[in-house]
C-alpha positions, -999 to +999 in steps of 0.1 A: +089+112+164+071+124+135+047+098+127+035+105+165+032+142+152+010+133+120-009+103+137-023+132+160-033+155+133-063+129+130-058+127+091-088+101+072-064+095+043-033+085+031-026+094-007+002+071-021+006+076-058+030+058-079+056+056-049+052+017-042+074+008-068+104+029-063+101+015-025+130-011-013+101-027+013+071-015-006+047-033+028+060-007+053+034+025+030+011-005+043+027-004+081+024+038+084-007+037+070-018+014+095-001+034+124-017+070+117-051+062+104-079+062+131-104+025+119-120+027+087-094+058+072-085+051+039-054+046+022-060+054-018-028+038-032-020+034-071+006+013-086+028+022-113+042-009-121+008-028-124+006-064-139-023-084-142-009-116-127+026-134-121+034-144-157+030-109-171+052-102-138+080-127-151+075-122-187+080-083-182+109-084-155+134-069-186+111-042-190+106-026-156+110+008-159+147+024-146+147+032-108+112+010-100+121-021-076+090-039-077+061-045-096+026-057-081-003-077-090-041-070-077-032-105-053-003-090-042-019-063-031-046-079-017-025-096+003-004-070+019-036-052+026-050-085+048-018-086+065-018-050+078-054-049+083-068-033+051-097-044+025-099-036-007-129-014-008-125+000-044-106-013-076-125-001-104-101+025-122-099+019-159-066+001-156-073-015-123-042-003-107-058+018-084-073+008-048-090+026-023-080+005+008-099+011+039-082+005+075-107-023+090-086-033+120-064-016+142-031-036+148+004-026+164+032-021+137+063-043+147+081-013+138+062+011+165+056-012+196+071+002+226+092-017+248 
């Protein structure tokens, strides 16, 4: 398997730029994150389609750029991140839609557990 193969090269980041969008389950960059990074790795993740909360979200929906399939909002984010064990450790870019996410728990991915 090649996340087996990466998770052994012992890598402290994952780099995820402008991808979350064009994602059909944007959580699972969340989910291999969590499986290859060793506690406290980071995962520095910006979002292209950005809003500031859920009304821009639903005022904008017309507007989403072609081939993106979601947007996010800092909560959403922030949410994801608590669910797969990550904290937002850094959100200060000038458009705030970029997060330095650092791994503070190590969990099992549904999507890796062995049977």
């Amino acid at each position: 398997d090649d996340l087996l193969k990466i998770k052994k090269e012992n890598f402290k980041n994952v780099v995820c730029c402008d991808t979350i969008e064009h994602i059909y389950f944007p959580a699972s960059i969340f989910e291999v994150s969590q499986f290859i990074l060793p506690l406290h790795g980071n995962l520095y993740l910006n979002v292209g389609e950005y809003y500031k909360d859920n009304f821009e979200i639903k005022n904008n929906l017309k507007c989403m750029q072609i081939g993106h399939l979601s947007g996010a909002t800092k909560q959403t984010i922030k949410m994801i991140s608590n669910y797969y064990g990550f904290k937002i450790k850094n959100n200060e870019s000038k458009t705030k839609n970029s997060f330095v996410l650092e791994k503070v728990q190590n969990l099992t991915p549904v999507i890796y557990e062995k049977k």
